[in-house]
N, C-alpha and C positions, 0 to 999 in steps of 0.2 A: 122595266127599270123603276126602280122605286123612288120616290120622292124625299127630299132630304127631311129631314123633322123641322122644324119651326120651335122657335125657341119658345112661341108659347103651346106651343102642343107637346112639352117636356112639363112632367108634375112637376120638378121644380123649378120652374119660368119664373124670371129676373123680377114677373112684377109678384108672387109668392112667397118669392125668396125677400124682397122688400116689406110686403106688410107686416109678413112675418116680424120681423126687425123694428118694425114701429107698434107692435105690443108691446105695451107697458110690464118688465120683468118686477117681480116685488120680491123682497127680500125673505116674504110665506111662503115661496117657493122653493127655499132652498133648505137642504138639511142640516141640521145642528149645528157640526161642525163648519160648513162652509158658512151659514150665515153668520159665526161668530169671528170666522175670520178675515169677511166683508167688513165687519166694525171693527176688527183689527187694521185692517187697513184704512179704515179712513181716519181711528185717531192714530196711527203712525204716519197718516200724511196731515195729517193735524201739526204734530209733533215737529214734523223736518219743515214748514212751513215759520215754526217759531222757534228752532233750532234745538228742540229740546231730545231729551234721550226719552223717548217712548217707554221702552220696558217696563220702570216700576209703576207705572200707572197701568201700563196691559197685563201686571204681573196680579194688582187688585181687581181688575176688572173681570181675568181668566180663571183667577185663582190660581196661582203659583208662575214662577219662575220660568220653570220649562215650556210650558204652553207659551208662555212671552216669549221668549229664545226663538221656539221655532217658527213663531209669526212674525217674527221681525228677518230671520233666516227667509221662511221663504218670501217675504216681501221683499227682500233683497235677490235675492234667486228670479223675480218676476221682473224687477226694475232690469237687471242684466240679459233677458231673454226677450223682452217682449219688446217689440217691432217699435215700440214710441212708447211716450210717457203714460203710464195706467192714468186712466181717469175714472174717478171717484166722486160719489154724491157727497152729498154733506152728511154729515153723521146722524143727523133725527131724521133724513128722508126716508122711506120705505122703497118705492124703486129703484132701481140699479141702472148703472151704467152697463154699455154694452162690453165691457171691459170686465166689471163685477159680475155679470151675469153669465161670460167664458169662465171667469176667475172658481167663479161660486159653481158650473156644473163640474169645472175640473176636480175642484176637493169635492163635490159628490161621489164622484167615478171612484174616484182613489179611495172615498171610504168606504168604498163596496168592493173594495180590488178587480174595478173594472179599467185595464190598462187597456184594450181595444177603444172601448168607449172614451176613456183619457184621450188617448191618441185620436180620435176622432174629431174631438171637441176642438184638438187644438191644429188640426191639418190645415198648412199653407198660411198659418199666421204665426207660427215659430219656425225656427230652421232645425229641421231632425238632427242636427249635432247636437243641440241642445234642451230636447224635451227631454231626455233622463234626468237633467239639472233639476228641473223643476218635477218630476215624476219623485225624483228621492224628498224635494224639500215638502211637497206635500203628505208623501208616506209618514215623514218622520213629524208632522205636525196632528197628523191623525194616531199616530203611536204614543204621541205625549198626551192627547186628549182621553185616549183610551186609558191611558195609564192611571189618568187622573179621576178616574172614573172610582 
C-alpha cells in the first residue's frame, strides 16, 4: 500500500504556491494591450473615486473613443464578475496588484486567442456562468485596439 503524498511532496506545495505570490509582478511584464488597460483601470478608479466620467480623458490617453468604450465596458464587466472589489496600484506605480496581474495575464491570453489559458487564469476565482461576460468584454477591447492600429 502506498503512502498518501504530503502536501509538500506535491510541486505545487502551499508553501510554492505562496512565494510564488510574493514576487513582485511589474507592469514590463505584460503585453501592450493588457498593460494599457492596467492604466485604464486605474485612472477609471481614479475617476469613480472623484465622481467623474472617465472616457474623454481614456479617450486622449488611448487615442480614440472606442478603445475608451471598451475599457470602461470591460471594467464594468470585471467589477460585476469578480469575487470583491479589484484592487489597484496607484497610477505611476510599476507593480501590480494581484488582481492587475489575473486582470493583465487575462487580456494577454485573449490577445493571443488563447481561451484554454484564459480559462485557466481565471479557474475558481470567477463562477463559470460568467467567464464568457468577461471572455467577450476583453475580445472586444483587443478588436478596438487592433482596429486602431
Amino acid at each position: 500500500m502506498s503512502k498518501p503524498a504530503r502536501q509538500s511532496d506535491t510541486p505545487s506545495s502551499a508553501s510554492s504556491w505562496i512565494q510564488d505570490l510574493a514576487k513582485p509582478v511589474t507592469l514590463a511584464s505584460l503585453g501592450p494591450i493588457a498593460g494599457r488597460f492596467v492604466y485604464s483601470l486605474r485612472l477609471i478608479a481614479l475617476h469613480e473615486r472623484v465622481k467623474r466620467d472617465p472616457v474623454p480623458e481614456l479617450a486622449v490617453r488611448l487615442g480614440g473613443v472606442d478603445i475608451a468604450a471598451k475599457s470602461l465596458a470591460l471594467s464594468q464587466a470585471l467589477a460585476a464578475t469578480w469575487p470583491e472589489n479589484v484592487n489597484v496600484s496607484r497610477f505611476c506605480c510599476q507593480r501590480l496588484t494581484h488582481d492587475e496581474a489575473t486582470i493583465g495575464a487575462l487580456v494577454d491570453c485573449a490577445s493571443e486567442r488563447d481561451r484554454p489559458g484564459f480559462d485557466a487564469e481565471i479557474d475558481g476565482l470567477v463562477r463559470t456562468d460568467r467567464i464568457h461576460r468577461l471572455w467577450d468584454a476583453v475580445l472586444a477591447l483587443v478588436a478596438a485596439e487592433a482596429h486602431a492600429v
